[in-house]
Kinemage of the C-alpha trace (Angstrom):
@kinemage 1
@onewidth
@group {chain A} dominant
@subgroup {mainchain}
@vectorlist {calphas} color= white
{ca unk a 1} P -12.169 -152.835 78.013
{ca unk a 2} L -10.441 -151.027 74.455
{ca unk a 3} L -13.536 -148.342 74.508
{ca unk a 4} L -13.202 -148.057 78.443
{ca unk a 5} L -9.180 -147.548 78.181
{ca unk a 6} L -9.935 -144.965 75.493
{ca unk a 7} L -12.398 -143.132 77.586
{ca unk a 8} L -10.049 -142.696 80.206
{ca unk a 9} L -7.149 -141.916 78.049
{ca unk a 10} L -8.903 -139.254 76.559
{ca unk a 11} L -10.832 -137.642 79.476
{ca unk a 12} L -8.355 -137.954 81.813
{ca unk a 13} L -5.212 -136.590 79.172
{ca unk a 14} L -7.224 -133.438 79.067
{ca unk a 15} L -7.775 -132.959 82.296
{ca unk a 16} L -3.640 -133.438 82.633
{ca unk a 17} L -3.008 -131.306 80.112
{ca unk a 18} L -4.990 -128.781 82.449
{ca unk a 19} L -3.284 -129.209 85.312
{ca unk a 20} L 0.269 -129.113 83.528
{ca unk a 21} L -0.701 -125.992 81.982
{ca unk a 22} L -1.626 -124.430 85.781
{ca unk a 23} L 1.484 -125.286 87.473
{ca unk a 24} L 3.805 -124.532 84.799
{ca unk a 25} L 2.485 -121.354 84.508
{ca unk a 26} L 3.235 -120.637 88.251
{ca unk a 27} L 6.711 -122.151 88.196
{ca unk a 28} L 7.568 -119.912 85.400
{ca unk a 29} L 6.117 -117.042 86.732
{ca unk a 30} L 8.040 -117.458 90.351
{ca unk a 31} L 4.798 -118.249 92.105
{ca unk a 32} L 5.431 -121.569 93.571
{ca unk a 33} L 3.666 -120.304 96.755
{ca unk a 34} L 0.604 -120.102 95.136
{ca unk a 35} L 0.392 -123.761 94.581
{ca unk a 36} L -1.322 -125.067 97.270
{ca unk a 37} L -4.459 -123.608 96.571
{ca unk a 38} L -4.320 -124.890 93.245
{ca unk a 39} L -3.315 -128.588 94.103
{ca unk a 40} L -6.345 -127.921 96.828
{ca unk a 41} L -9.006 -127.289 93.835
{ca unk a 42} L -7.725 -130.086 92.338
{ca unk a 43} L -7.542 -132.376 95.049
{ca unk a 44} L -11.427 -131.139 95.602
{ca unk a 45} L -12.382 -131.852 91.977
{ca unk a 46} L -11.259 -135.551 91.647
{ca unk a 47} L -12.940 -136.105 95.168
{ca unk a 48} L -15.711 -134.849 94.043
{ca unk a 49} L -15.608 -136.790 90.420
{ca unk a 50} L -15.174 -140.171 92.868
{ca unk a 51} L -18.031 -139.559 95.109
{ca unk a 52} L -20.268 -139.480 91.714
{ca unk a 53} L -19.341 -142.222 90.137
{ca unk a 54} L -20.085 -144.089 93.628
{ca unk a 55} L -23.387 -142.202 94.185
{ca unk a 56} L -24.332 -143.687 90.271
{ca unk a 57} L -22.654 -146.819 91.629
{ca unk a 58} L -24.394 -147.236 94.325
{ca unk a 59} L -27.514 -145.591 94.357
{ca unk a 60} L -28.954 -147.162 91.211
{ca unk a 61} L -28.724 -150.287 92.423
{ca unk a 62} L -31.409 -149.653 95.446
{ca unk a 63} L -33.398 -148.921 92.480
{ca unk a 64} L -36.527 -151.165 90.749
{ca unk a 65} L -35.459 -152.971 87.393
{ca unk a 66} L -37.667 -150.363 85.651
{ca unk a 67} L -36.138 -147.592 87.145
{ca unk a 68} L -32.785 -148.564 87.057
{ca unk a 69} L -33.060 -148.869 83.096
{ca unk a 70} L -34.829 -145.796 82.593
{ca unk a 71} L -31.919 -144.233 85.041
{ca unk a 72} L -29.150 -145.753 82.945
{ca unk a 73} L -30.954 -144.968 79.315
{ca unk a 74} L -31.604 -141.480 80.619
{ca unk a 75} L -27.992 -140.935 82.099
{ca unk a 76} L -26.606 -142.419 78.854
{ca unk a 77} L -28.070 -139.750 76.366
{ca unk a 78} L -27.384 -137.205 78.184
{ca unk a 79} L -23.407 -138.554 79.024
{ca unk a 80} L -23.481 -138.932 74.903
{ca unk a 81} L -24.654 -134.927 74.564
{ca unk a 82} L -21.931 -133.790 76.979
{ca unk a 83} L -18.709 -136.225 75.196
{ca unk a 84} L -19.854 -134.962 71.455
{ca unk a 85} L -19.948 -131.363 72.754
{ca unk a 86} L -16.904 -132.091 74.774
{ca unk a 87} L -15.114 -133.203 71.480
{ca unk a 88} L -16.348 -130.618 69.215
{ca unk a 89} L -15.115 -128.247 71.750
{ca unk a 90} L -11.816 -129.761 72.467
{ca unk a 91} L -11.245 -129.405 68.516
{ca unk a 92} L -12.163 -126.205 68.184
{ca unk a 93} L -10.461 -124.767 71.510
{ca unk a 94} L -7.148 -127.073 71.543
{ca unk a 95} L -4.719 -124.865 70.271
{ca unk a 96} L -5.741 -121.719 72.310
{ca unk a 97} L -6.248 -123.768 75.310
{ca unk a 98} L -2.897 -122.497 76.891
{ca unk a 99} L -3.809 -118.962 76.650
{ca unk a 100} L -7.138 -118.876 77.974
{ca unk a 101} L -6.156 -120.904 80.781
{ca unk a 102} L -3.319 -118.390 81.703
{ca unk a 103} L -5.562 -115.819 81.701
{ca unk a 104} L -8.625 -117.062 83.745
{ca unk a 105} L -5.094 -118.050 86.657
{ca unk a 106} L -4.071 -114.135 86.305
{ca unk a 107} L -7.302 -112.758 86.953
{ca unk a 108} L -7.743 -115.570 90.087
{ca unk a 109} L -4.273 -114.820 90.945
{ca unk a 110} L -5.521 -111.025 91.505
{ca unk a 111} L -9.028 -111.875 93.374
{ca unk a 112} L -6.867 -113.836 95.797
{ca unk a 113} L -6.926 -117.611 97.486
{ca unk a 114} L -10.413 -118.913 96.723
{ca unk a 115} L -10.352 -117.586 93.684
{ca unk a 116} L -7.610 -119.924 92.899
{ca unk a 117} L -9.515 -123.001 94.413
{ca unk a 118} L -12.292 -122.090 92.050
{ca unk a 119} L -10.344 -122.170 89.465
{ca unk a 120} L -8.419 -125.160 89.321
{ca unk a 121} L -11.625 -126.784 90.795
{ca unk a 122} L -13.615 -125.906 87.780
{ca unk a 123} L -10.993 -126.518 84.825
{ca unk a 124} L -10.566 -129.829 86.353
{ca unk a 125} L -13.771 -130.812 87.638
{ca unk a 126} L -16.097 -130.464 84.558
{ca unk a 127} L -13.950 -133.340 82.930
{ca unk a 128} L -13.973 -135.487 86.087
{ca unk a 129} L -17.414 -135.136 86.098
{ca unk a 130} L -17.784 -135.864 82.635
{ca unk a 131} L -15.884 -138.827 82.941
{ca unk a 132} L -17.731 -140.524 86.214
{ca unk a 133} L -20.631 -140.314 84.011
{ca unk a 134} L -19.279 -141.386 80.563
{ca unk a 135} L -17.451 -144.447 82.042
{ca unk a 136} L -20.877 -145.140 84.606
{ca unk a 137} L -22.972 -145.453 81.220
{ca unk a 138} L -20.910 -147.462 79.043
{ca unk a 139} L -20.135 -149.954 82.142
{ca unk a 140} L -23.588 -150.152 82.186
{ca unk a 141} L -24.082 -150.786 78.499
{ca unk a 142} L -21.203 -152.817 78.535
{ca unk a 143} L -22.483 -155.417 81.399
{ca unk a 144} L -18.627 -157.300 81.738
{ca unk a 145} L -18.297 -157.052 85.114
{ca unk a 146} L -14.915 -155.117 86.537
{ca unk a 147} L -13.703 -154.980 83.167
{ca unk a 148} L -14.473 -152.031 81.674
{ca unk a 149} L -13.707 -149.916 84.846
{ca unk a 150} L -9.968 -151.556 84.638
{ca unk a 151} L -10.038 -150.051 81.410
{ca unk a 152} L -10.825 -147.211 82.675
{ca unk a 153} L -8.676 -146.439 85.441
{ca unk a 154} L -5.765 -148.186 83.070
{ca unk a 155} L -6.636 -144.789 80.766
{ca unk a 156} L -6.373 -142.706 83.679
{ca unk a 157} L -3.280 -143.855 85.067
{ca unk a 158} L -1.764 -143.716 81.262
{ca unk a 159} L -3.241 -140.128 81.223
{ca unk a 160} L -1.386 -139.239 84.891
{ca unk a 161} L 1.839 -140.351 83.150
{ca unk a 162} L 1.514 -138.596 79.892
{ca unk a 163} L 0.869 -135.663 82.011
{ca unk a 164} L 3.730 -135.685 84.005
{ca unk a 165} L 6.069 -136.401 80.406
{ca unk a 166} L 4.479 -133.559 79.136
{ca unk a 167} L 5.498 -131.535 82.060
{ca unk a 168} L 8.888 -132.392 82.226
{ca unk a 169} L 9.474 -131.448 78.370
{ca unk a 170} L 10.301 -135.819 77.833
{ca unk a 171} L 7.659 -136.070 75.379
{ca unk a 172} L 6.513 -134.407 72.421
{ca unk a 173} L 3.040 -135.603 70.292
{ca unk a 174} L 1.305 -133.903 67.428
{ca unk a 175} L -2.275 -132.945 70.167
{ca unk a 176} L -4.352 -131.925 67.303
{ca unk a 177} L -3.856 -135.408 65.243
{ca unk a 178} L -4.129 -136.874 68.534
{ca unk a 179} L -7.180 -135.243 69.517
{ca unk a 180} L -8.899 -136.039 65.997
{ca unk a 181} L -8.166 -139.142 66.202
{ca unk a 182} L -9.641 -139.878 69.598
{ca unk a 183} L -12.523 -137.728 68.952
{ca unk a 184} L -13.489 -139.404 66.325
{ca unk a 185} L -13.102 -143.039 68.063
{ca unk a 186} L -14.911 -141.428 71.100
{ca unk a 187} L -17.811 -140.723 68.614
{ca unk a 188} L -18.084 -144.373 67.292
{ca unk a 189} L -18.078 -145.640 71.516
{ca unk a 190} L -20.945 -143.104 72.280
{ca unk a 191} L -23.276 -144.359 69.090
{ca unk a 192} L -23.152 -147.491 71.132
{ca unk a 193} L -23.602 -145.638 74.569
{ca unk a 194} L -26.841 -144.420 72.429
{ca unk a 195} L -27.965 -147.017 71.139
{ca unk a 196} L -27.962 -148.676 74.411
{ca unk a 197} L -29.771 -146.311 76.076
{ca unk a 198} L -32.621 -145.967 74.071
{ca unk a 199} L -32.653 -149.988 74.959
{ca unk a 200} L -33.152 -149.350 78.043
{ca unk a 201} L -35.497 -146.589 77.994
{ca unk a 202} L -37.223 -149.466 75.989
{ca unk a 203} L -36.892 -152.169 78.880
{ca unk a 204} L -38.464 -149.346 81.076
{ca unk a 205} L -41.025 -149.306 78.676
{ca unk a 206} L -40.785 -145.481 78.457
{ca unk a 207} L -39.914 -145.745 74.612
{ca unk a 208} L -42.107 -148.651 72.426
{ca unk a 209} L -40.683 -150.963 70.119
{ca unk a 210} L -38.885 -153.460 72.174
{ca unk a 211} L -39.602 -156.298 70.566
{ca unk a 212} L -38.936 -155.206 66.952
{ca unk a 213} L -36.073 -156.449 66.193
{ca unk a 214} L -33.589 -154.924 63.333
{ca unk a 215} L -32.404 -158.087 62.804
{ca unk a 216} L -30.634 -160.985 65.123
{ca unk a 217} L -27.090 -162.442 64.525
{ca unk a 218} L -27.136 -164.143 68.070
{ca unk a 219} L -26.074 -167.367 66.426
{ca unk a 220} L -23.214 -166.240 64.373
{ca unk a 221} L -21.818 -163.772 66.748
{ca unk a 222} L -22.613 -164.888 70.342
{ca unk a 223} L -22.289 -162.673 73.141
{ca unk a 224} L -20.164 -164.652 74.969
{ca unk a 225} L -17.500 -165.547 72.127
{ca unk a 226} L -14.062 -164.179 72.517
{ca unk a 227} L -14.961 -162.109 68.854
{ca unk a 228} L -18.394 -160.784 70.671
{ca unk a 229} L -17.177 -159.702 73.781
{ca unk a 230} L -14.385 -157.533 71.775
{ca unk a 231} L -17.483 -156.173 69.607
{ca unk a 232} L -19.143 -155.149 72.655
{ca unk a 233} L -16.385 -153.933 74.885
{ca unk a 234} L -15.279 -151.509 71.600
{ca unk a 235} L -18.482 -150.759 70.034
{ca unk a 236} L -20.799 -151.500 72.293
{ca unk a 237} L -22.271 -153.977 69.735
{ca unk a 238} L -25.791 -155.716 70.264
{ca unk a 239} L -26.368 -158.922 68.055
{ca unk a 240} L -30.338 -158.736 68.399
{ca unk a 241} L -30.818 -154.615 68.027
{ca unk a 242} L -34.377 -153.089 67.589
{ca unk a 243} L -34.943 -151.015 64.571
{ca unk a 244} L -35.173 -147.847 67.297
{ca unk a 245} L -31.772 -148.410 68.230
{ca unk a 246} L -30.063 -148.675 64.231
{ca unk a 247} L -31.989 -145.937 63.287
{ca unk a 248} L -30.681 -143.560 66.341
{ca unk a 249} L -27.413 -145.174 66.071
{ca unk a 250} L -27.391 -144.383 62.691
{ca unk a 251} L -29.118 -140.672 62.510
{ca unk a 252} L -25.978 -139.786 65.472
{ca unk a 253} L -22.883 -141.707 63.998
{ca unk a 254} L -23.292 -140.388 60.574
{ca unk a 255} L -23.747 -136.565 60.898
{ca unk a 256} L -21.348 -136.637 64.178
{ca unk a 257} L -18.506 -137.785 62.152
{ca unk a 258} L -19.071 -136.037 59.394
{ca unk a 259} L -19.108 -132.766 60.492
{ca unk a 260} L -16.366 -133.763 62.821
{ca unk a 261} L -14.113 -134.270 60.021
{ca unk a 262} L -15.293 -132.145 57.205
{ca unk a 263} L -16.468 -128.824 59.365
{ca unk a 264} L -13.457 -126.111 59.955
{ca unk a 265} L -12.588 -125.290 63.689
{ca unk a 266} L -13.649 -121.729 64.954
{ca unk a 267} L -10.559 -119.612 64.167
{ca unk a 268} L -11.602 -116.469 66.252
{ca unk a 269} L -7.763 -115.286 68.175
{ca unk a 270} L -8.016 -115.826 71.954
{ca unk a 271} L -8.179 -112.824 74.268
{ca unk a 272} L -4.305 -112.422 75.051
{ca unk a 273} L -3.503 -113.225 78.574
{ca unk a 274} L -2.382 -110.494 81.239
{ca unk a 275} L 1.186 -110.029 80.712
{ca unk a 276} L 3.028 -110.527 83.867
{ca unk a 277} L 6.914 -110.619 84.870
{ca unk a 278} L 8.855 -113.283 86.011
């Protein structure tokens, strides 16, 4: 449920952050009557971020066993591509985040109503997308049931109020630590996501090497112990991996993080935004 909760936290805090950043900007700016449109591309965006998740829901489970595992492997390494670039790019964006997005709303703000739709549409419904998708794969990997999608919508509700703190000016965090931080713990969930879905690419029997195991701890740390479950809801963790699955777990964790950590954000100035008058 931890890696679930985190997910949601993290996805969802950006995507509140977004929003924040639109309709302070019009409040400040004496626009309030442009905020229906905005609340309108939002509106759209989670809507459409729902409907997703239920077609992945719902859809793969009129599917075979073989083609429901090579749908979940296949989903699952390409949800892991779009979380590392989102990281890398929330790092290296964070701090000029606010300024971009006040531009791209002053230019929609001139092209008129849809343009404004669009807008808050797109900034928001990229990471709901990403997150129907993320949270899809590792439920899948996962295999507990409701749990990890409590977790998840626990993140998202946490997110929702963090928002709203940050909008009223009641609370005030250090975003870049914070962002680090759960970069880097997003990282270590989507090894797992990873490594489980080159498992079941294997069960599909579109990748070989299912039955070489790595090794198998089954005994020591069973799935179903209080200690195994918390291994797997966190990590992912498989007692009885193939040698596939440490290897690509390996060749992504260990790079990933350390370029993560020891590579310098892009430090090219942001366009300035239009000025406008109050």
């Amino acid at each position: 449920m931890f890696a679930n909760y985190l997910i949601g936290l993290r996805e969802g805090l950006e995507a509140s952050l977004v929003v924040c950043i639109l309709i302070a900007y019009l409040v400040k700016t004496g626009r309030k009557d442009r905020l229906a449109p905005v609340w309108a591309g939002i509106a759209v965006a989670v809507a459409l971020s729902m409907a997703f998740g239920a077609v992945l829901q719902f859809g793969s489970s009129q599917l075979s066993f073989e083609a429901q595992e090579a749908l979940g492997g296949s989903l699952s390494i390409i949800a892991v591509g779009l979380v590392t670039w989102m990281v890398f790019w929330m790092r290296r964006t964070a701090r000029h985040l606010k300024s971009e997005l006040h531009g791209k709303l002053d230019a929609a703000l001139a092209m008129g109503t849809v343009a404004l739709v669009v807008t808050a549409f797109l900034a928001v419904g990229r990471e709901g997308l990403e997150t129907a998708l993320f949270i899809w794969t590792a439920v899948q990997a996962t295999g507990d049931g409701w749990n990890p999608l409590v977790g998840a919508v626990l993140g998202l509700l946490t997110s929702v109020v963090l928002g709203w703190l940050f909008y009223r000016g009641a609370l005030k965090i250090n975003l870049a630590k914070f962002f680090t931080w759960t970069g880097a713990m997003l990282v270590v969930v989507a090894a797992g996501v990873l490594a489980y879905g080159v498992h079941d690419l294997q069960e599909a029997g579109w990748v070989p090497g299912l039955h070489e195991l790595a090794f198998d701890i089954s005994s020591t740390v069973p799935q179903d112990s209080w200690y195994g479950t918390l291994l797997k809801g966190v990590f992912n963790f498989q007692p009885d991996p193939t040698w596939l699955q440490v290897g690509v777990w390996a060749l992504y964790l260990v790079p990933t993080l350390a370029y993560f950590f020891f590579s310098k954000p892009g430090t090219t100035a942001p366009r300035p935004a239009v000025a406008t008058s109050s």
